[in-house]
BADREN-992009 format. One record per residue (C-alpha): x, y, z; residue number from 1. Coordinates in nm, 2 decimals, m for minus. Layout:
BEGIN
      xx      yy      zz   nr
       X       Y       Z  NUM
...
***
This chain:
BEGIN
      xx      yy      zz   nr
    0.82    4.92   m3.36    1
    0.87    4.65   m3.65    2
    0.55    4.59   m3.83    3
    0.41    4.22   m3.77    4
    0.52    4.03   m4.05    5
    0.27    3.90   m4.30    6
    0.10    3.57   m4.30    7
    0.13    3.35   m4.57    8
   m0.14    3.26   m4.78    9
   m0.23    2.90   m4.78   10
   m0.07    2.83   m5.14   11
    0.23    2.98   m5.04   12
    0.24    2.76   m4.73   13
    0.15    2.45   m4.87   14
    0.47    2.53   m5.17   15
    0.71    2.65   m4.87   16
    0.61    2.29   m4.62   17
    0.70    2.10   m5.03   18
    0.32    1.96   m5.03   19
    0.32    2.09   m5.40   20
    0.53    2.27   m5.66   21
    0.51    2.62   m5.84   22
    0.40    2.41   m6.13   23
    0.08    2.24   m5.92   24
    0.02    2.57   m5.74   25
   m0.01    2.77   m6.07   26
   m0.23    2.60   m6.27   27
   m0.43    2.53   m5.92   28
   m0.45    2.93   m5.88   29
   m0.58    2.88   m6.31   30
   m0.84    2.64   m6.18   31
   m0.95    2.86   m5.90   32
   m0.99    3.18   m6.10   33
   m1.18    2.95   m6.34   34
   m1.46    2.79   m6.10   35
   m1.39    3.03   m5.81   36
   m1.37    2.74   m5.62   37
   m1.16    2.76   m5.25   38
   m0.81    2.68   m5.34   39
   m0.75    2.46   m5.03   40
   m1.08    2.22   m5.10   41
   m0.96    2.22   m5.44   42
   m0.64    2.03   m5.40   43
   m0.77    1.81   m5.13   44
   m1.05    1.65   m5.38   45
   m0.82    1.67   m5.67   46
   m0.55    1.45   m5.45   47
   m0.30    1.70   m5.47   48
   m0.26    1.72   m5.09   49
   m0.44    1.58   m4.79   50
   m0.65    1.74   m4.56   51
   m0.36    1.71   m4.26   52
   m0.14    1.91   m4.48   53
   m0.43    2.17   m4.61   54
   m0.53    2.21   m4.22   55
   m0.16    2.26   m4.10   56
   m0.12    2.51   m4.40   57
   m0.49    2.72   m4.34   58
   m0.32    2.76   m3.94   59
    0.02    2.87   m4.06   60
   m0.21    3.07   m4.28   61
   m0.45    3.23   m4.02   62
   m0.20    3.22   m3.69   63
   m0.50    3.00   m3.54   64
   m0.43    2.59   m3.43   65
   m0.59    2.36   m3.67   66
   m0.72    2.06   m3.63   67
   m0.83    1.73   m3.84   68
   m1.13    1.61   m3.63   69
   m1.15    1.24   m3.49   70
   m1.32    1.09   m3.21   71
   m1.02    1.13   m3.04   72
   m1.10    1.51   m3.04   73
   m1.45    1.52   m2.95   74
   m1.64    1.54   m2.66   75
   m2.02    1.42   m2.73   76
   m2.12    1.60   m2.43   77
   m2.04    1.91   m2.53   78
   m2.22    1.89   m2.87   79
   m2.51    1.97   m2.69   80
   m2.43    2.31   m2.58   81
   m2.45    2.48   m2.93   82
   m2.72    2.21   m3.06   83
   m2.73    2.11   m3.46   84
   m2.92    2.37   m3.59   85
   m2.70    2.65   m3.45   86
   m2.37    2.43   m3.52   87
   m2.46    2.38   m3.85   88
   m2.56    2.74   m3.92   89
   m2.21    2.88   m3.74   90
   m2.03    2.60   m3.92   91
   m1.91    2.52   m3.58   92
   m1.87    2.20   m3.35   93
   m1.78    2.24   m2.99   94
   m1.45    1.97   m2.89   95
   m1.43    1.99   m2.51   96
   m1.50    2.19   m2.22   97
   m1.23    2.29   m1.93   98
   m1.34    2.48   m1.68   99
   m1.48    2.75   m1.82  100
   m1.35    2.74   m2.21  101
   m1.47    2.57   m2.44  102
   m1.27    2.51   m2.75  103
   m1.44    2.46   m3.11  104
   m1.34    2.39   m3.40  105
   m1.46    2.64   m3.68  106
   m1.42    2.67   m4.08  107
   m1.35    3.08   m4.04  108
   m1.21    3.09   m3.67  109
   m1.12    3.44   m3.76  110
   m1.54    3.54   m3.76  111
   m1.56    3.73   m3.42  112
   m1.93    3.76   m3.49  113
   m1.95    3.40   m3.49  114
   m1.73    3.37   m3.18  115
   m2.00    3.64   m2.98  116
   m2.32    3.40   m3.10  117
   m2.13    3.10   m2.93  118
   m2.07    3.34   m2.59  119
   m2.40    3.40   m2.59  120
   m2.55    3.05   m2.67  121
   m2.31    2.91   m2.39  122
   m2.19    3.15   m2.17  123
   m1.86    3.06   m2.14  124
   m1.52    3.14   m2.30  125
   m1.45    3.08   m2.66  126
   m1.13    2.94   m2.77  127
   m1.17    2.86   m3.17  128
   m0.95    2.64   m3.36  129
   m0.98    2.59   m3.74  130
   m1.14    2.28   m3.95  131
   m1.23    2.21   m4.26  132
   m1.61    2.27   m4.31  133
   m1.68    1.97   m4.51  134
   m1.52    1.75   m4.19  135
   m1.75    2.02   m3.94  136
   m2.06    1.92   m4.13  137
   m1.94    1.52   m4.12  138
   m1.92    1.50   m3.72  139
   m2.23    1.76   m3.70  140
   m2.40    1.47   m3.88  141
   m2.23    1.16   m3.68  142
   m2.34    1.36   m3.29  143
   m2.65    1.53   m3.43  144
   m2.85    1.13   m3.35  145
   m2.74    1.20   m2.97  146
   m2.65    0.80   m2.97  147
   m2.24    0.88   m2.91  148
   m2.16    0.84   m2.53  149
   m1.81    0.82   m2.38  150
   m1.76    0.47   m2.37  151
   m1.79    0.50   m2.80  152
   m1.52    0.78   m2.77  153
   m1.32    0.61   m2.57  154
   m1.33    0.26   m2.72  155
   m1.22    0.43   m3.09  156
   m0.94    0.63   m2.92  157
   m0.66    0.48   m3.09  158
   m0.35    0.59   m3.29  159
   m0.55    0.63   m3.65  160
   m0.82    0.85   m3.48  161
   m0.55    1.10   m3.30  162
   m0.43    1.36   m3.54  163
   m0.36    1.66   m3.44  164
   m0.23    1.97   m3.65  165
   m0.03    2.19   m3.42  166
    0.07    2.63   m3.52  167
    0.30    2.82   m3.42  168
    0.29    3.20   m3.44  169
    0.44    3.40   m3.75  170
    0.63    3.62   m3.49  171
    0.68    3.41   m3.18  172
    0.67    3.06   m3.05  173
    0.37    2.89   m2.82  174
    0.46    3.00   m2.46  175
    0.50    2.67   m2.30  176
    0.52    2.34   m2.31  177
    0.20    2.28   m2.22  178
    0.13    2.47   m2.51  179
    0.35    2.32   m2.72  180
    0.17    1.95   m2.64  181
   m0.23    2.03   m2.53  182
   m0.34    2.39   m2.68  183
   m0.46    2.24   m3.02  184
   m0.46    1.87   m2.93  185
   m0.70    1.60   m2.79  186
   m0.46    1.58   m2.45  187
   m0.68    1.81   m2.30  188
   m1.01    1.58   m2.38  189
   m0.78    1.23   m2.33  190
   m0.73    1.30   m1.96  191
   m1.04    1.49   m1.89  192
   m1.23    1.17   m2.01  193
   m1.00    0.86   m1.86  194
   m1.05    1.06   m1.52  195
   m1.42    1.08   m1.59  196
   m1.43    0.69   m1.63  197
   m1.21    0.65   m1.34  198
   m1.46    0.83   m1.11  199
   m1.74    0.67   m1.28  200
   m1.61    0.31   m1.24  201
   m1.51    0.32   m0.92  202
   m1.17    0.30   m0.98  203
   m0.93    0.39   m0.67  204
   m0.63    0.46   m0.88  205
   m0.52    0.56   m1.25  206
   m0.21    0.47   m1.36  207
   m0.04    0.63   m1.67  208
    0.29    0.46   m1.80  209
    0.53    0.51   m2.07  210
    0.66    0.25   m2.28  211
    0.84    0.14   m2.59  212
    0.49    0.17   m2.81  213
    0.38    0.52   m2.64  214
    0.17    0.51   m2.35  215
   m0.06    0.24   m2.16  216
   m0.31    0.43   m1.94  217
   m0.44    0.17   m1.68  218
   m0.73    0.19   m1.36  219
   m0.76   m0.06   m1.04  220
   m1.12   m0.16   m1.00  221
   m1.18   m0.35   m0.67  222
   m0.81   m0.42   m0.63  223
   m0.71   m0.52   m0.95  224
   m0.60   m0.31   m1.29  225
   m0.75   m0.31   m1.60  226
   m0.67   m0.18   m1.88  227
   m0.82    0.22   m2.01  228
   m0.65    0.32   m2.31  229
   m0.29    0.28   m2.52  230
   m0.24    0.65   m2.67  231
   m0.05    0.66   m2.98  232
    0.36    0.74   m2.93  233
    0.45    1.07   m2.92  234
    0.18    1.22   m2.66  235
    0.30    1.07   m2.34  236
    0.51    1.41   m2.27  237
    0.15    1.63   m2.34  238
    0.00    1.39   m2.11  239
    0.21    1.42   m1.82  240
    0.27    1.79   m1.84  241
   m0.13    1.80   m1.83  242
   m0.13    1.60   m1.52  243
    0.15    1.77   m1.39  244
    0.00    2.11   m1.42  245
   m0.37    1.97   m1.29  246
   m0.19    1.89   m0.98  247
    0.00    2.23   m0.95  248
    0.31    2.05   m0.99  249
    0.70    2.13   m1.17  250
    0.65    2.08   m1.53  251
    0.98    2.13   m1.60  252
    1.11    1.90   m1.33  253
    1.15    1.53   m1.47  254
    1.48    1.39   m1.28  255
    1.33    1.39   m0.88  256
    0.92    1.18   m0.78  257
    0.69    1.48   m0.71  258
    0.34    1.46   m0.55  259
    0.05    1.67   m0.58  260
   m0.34    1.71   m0.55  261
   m0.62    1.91   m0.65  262
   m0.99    1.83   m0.63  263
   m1.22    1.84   m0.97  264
   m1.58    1.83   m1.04  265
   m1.70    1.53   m1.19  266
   m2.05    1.33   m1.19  267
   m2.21    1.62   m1.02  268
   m1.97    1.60   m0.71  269
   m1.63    1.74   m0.64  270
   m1.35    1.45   m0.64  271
   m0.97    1.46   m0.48  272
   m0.68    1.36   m0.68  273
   m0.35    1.30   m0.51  274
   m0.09    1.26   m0.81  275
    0.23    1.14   m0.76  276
    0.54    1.14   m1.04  277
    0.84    0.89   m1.06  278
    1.10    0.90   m1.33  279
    1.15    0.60   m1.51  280
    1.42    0.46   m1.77  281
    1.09    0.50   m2.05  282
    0.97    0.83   m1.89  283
    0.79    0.95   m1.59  284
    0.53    0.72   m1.46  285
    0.22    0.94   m1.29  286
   m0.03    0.72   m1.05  287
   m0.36    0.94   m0.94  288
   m0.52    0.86   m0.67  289
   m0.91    0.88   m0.69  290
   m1.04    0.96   m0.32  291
   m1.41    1.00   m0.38  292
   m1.68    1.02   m0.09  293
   m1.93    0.81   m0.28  294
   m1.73    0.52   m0.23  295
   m1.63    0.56    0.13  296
   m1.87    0.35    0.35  297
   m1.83    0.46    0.70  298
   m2.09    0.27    0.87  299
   m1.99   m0.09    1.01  300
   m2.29   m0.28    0.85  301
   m2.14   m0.19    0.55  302
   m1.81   m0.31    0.56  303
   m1.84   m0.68    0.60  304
   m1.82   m0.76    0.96  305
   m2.01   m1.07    1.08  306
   m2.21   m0.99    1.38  307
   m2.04   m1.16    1.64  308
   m1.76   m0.96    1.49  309
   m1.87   m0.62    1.48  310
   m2.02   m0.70    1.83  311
   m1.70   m0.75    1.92  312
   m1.53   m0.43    1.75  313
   m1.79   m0.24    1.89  314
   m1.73   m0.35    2.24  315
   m1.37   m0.29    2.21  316
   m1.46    0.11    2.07  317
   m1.63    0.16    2.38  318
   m1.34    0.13    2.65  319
   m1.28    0.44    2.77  320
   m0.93    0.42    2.71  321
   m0.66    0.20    2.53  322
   m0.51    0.09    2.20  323
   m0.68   m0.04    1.89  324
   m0.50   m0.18    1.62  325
   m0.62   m0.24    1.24  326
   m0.37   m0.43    1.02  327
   m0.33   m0.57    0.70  328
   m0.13   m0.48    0.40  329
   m0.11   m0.14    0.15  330
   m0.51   m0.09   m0.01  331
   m0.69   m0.37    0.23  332
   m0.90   m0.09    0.37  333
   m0.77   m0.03    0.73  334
   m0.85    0.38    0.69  335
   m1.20    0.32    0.56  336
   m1.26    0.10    0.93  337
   m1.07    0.36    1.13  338
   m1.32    0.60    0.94  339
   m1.59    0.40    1.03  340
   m1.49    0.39    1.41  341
   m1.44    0.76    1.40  342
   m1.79    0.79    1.28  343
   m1.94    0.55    1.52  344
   m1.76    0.76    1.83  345
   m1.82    1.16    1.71  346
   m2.04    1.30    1.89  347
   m2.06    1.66    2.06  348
   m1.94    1.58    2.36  349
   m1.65    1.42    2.23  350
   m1.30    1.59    2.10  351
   m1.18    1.40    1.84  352
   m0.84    1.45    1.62  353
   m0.68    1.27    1.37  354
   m0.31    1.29    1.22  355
   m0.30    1.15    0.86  356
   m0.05    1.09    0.61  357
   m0.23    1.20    0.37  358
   m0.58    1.32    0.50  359
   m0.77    1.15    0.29  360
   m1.18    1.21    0.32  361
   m1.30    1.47    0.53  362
   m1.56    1.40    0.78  363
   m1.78    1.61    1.00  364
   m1.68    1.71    1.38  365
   m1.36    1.59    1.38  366
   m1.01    1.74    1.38  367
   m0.81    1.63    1.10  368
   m0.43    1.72    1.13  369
   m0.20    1.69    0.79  370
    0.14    1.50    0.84  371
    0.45    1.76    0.70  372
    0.71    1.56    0.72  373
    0.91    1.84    0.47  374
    0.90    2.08    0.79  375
    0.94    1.82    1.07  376
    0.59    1.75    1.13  377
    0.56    1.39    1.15  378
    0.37    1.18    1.33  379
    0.51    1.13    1.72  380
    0.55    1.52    1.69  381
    0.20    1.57    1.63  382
    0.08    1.33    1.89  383
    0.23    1.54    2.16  384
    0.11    1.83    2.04  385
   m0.24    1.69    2.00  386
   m0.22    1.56    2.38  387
   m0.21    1.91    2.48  388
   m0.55    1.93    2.26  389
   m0.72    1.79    2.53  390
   m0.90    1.51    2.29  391
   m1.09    1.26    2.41  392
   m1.06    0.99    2.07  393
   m0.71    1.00    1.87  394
   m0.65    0.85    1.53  395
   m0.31    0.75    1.39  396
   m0.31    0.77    1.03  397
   m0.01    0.46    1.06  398
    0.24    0.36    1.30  399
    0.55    0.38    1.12  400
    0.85    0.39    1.38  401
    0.96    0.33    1.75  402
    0.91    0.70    1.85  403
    0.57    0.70    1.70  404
    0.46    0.35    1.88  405
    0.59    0.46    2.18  406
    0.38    0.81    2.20  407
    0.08    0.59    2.08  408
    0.11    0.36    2.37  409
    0.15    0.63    2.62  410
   m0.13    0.86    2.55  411
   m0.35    0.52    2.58  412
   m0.24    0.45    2.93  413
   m0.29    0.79    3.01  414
   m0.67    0.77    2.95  415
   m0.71    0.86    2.53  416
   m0.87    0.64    2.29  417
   m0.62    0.58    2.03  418
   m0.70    0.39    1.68  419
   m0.38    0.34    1.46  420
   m0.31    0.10    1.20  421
    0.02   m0.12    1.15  422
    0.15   m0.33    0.88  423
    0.15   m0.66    0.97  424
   m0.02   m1.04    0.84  425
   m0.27   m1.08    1.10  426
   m0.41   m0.98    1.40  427
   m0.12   m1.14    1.64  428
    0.14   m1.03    1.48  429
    0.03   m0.73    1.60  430
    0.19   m0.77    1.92  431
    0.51   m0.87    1.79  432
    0.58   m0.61    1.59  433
    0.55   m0.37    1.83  434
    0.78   m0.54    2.08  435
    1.01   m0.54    1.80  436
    0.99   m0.19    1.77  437
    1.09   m0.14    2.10  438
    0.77   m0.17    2.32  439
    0.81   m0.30    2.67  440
    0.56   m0.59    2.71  441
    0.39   m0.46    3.02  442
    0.31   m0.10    2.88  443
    0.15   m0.27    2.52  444
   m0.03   m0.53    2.76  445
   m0.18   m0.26    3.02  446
   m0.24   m0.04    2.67  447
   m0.34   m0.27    2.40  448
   m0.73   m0.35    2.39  449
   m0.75   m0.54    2.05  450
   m0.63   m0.56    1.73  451
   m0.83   m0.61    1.38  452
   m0.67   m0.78    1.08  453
   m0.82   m0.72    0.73  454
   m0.82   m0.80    0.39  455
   m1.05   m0.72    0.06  456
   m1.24   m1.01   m0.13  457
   m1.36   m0.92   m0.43  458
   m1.77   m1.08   m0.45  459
   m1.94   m1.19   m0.73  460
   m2.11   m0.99   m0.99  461
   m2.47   m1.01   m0.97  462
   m2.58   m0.99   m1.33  463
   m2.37   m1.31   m1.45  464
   m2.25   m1.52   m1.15  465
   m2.36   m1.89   m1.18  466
   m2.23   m2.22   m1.02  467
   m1.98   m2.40   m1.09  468
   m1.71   m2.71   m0.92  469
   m1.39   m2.54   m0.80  470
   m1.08   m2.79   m0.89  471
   m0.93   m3.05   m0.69  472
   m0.65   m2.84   m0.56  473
   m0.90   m2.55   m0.46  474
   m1.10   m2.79   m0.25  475
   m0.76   m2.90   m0.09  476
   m0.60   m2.56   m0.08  477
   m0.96   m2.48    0.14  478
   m0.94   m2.78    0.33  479
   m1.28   m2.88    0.20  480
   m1.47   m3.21    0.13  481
   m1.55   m3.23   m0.20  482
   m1.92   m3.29   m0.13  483
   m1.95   m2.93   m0.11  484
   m1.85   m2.84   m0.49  485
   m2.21   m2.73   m0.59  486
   m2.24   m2.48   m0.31  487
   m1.99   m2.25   m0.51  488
   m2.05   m1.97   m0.73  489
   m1.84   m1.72   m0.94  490
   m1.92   m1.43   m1.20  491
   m1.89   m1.59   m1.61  492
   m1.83   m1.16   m1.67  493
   m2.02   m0.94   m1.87  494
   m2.03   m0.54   m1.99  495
   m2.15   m0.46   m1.60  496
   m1.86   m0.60   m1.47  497
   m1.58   m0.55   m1.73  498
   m1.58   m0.91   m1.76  499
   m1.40   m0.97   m1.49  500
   m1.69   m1.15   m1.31  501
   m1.66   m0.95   m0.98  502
   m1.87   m0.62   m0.85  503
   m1.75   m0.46   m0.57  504
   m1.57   m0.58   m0.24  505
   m1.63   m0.70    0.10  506
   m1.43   m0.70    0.42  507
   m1.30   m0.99    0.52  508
   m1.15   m0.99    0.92  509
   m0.99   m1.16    1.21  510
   m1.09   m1.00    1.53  511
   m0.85   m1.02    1.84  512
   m1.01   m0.93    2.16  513
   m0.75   m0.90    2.45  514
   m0.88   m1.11    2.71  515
   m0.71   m1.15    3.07  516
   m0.52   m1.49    2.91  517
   m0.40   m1.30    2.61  518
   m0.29   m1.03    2.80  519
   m0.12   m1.24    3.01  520
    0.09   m1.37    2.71  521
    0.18   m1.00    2.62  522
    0.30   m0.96    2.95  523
    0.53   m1.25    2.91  524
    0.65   m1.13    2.51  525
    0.52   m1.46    2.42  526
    0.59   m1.58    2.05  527
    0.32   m1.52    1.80  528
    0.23   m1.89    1.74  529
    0.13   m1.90    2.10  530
   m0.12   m1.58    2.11  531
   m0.31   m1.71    1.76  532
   m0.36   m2.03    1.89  533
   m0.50   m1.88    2.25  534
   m0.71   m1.65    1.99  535
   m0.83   m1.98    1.83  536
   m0.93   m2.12    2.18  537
   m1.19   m1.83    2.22  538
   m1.34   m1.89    1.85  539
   m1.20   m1.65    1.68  540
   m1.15   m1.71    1.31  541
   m0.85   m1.65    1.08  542
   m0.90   m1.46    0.76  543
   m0.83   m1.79    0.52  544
   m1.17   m1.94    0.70  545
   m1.38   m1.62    0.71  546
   m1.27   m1.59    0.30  547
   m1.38   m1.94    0.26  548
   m1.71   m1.89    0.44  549
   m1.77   m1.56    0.21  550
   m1.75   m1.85   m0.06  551
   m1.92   m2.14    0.08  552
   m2.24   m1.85    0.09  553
   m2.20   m1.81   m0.27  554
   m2.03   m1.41   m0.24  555
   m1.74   m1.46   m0.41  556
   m1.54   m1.75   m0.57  557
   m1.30   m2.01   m0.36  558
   m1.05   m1.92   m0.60  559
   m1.07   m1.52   m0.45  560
   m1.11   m1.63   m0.10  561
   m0.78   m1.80   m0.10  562
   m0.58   m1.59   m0.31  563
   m0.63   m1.28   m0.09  564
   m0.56   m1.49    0.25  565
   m0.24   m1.64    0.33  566
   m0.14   m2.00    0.26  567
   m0.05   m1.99    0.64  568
   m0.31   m1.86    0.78  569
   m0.48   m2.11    1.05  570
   m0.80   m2.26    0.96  571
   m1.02   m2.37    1.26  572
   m1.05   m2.73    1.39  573
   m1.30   m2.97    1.28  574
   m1.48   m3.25    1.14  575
   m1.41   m3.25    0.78  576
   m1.76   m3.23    0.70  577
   m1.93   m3.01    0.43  578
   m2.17   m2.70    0.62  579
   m2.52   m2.82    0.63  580
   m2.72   m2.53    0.42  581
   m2.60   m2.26    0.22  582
   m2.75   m1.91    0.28  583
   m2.86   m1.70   m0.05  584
   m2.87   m1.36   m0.12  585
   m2.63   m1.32    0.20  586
   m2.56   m0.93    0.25  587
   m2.19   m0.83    0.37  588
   m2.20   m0.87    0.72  589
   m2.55   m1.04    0.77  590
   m2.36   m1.40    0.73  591
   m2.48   m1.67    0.99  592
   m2.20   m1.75    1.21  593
   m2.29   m2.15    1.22  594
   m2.24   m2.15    0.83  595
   m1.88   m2.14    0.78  596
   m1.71   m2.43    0.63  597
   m1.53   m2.70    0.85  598
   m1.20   m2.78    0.79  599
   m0.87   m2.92    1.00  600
   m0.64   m2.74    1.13  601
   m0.28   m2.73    1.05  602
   m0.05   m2.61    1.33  603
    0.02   m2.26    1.33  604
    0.36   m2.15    1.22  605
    0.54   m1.80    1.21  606
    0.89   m1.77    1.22  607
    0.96   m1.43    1.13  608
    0.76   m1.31    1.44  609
    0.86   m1.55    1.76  610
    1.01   m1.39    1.99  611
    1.19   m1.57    2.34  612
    0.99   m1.47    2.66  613
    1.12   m1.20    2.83  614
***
């Protein structure tokens, strides 16, 4: 066997990288035997050479990563473990934790004794990485106060404060590319902390994206993105393979979308991650999906339903048999109400199954099947096999195709509860698009018990909202008097907030009861203008005027109410006049019926959804 060969010593690997001469180096080596000062910290005070090319030098030197510390690279958290006196003693400071190692950086990371005192102080695994001790005693100094939090470390993450001094082995190379891009870099500590803010936000997805400057890393809070943090160029690679390997997926595989999940601990709870990949001309874009429990509300009084609304979905629940649609678009909520009706019907005397594309949350006493399509396991094949199950409630995750619909609509006529949602504008259309995909009228209307369209409305922030006179074209967009201007408030944004002057979101819905004339139209195949105006008749309100109520009541701005409605959604008959009073303090759901806004009418057009009677 070959011996190892040796490491060179850090003059000669600062004159082999050309960061001095054999001129500089010898009288340097004079100086040193002169003051018996350390060679390295020597050239960096004189100006000879800077500390990024001392600390790459000292690792080629040593066989150990080295690192120049920055924000960037530390987790404030973490200081804690060791404490001052004990990090100042092991000229030590601890950079970030995962899982169960925790990687700090030391000025001899060669000292096992030192690297058995910070075992025992922590209990946990010990990677070491080198620093300079002059920069080990500077951050001991800046964290030592306690006052750095992650919002501070995130907010000076930029390209200056990322620097990152990478080794590779005298005798071999690192053995992967996630080695290559995270072992002695702040990737690690970059995505443990913008999915720490995620979860701590609220934020229901995190988007990271390359493009021509590096990489934008971005979050949707209550619908709507906002920006996290723009990493310097050159890491975007080290950050997806991080991802990529978090969610047990192909690092090596950047030409085909991938998806994966995995489920972390963070604030104290465990949170799932579904991660999914798409190449892009720039690079692969990676969106992670944050599916935590402490932001699903299953109960109805928390959703936003009115109470002649929820009176009315609860009614509908409690058939015995039939179909229930929810509606809307991609992210308006429709799982988070089936969840809620699936929570309202469990029970122990009830068999209840679900099939979900993807399963999402999982709740108690229920029977939640996982969609393979891969295998052949979509949904009409796991309906059939779930009515053999003998289930008394069934939940479709989505009703996607004709096969699916029709399995749906047969296990309601044959006594199941069945819940399903379906992509479509409003609570109506509904019923068209399932006669488009091949329903016959009189199974959906001996089947179909109701249908729930929904959207999200962002409300105002309580710590900066104010009032204020919505524009001319608001007013007129809302059909609105303008007499009815200082009703109105909206959030001025602050820190609480992200200055987007919003906090949180409310369901807004249009409920559609089938009634003996409604299902008489479905009977019939009768075009979609002609069941929303019967729905009208029994005082039923569109989503435009129950968005524009949430306003009138001062939860959100008119400007939010109409732009998640559509401009074509009917808003109810009347008198033109302002509402009389305006509630305060109104909680979702706990609106007064008698206080929405009065507006006209304009007649009710669809023409992507009439259909010709049957």
């Amino acid at each position: 066997m070959s011996a190892r060969p040796r490491a060179k010593r850090v003059g000669e690997a600062l004159l082999s990288a050309g960061e001095i001469d054999a001129q500089s180096l010898e009288r340097a080596l004079a100086d040193q035997r002169r003051t018996g000062r350390l060679l390295g910290e020597m050239l960096v005070d004189q100006g000879t050479v800077s500390r990024t090319a001392l600390v790459r030098a000292l690792a080629e030197s040593t066989g150990i990563p080295g690192v120049n510390l920055r924000h960037g690279l530390v987790d404030p958290d973490v200081f804690k473990l060791v404490g001052e006196e004990e990090a100042e003693r092991l000229k030590a400071l601890p950079l970030f934790l995962v899982r169960d190692e925790l990687t700090v950086a030391l000025a001899d990371p060669t000292s096992l004794p030192t690297i058995d005192r910070l075992k025992n102080l922590t209990g946990l695994k010990i990677r070491p990485v080198l620093a300079l001790e002059t920069n080990i005693y500077d951050f001991i100094a800046k964290y030592r106060a306690g006052d750095v939090d992650v919002n501070e470390f995130l907010a000076s993450l930029g390209e200056s404060n990322v620097d990152i001094v990478e080794n590779e082995a005298v005798d071999e190379g690192p053995s992967s590319e996630l080695d290559l891009h995270s072992g002695g870099s702040p990737v690690v500590n970059l995505v443990n902390v913008a999915l720490l803010t995620a979860v701590k936000d609220g934020a229901s997805d995190l988007h990271v994206e390359p493009n021509k400057h590096g990489t934008r890393i971005r979050y949707r809070v209550d619908g709507m993105l906002r920006e996290l943090m723009n990493p310097p160029p050159g890491m975007h690679a080290a950050i997806v393979s991080r991802i990529k390997v978090i969610g047990q997926m192909d690092i090596a595989e950047r030409r085909l979308p991938q998806e994966g999940r995995v489920r972390i601990a963070a604030e104290g709870r465990d949170i799932d991650l579904r991660v999914s990949s798409m190449p892009t001309l720039l690079g692969e874009k990676l969106v992670i999906r944050v599916l935590d429990k402490k932001n699903l509300r299953v109960r109805l009084e928390d959703l936003g339903f009115t109470p002649s609304d929820r009176d009315t979905f609860t009614r509908v629940l409690n058939q015995p048999h039939g179909l229930l649609l929810v509606t809307g678009p991609t992210g308006s909520g429709k799982t988070t109400t089936l969840y809620s009706a699936m929570d309202l019907l469990r029970s122990p005397e009830k068999n209840l199954v679900t099939v979900e594309d993807p399963v999402e949350y999982q709740l108690d006493m229920i029977n939640q099947i996982q969609i393979r399509d891969a295998i052949g396991f979509g949904f009409a094949r796991a309906l059939r096999s779930i009515l053999r199950q003998d289930p008394d409630v069934i939940m479709v995750g989505e009703v996607r195709d004709q096969d699916t619909a029709r399995v749906a609509v047969q296990a309601a006529l044959t006594g199941h509860l069945v819940l399903a949602t379906l992509h479509t504008n409003d609570a109506p259309g509904a019923v068209a698009r399932l006669l488009d995909m091949g329903i016959e009228p009189y199974l959906l209307a001996s089947a179909l018990n109701g249908a729930v369209a929904q959207r999200l409305c962002r409300t105002n922030c309580a710590g900066c909202e104010t009032r204020y006179h919505p524009s001319e074209q608001a007013l007129k967009d809302a059909q609105l008097t303008p007499n009815v201007r200082s009703l109105f408030r909206r959030g001025g944004g602050c820190s609480q907030c992200g200055a987007s002057g919003f906090l949180g979101r409310v369901g807004v819905y249009e409920m559609m009861e089938i009634t003996p004339a409604l299902r008489q139209l479905v009977y019939d195949a009768a075009p979609t203008d002609q069941l929303r105006a019967e729905l009208r008749r029994t005082g039923s309100k569109s989503l435009r005027t129950q968005a524009i109520g949430l306003a009138v009541h001062g939860r959100t701005s008119l400007e939010e109410a109409l732009r998640v409605t559509r401009t074509d959604d009917a808003l109810e008959p009347g008198n033109n006049r302002a509402p009389s009073a305006q509630p305060t303090g109104t909680a979702p759901g706990n609106s007064s019926d008698s206080a929405e806004p009065t507006t006209t009418e304009p007649t009710p057009t669809d023409p992507t959804t009439k259909r010709n009677a049957a």
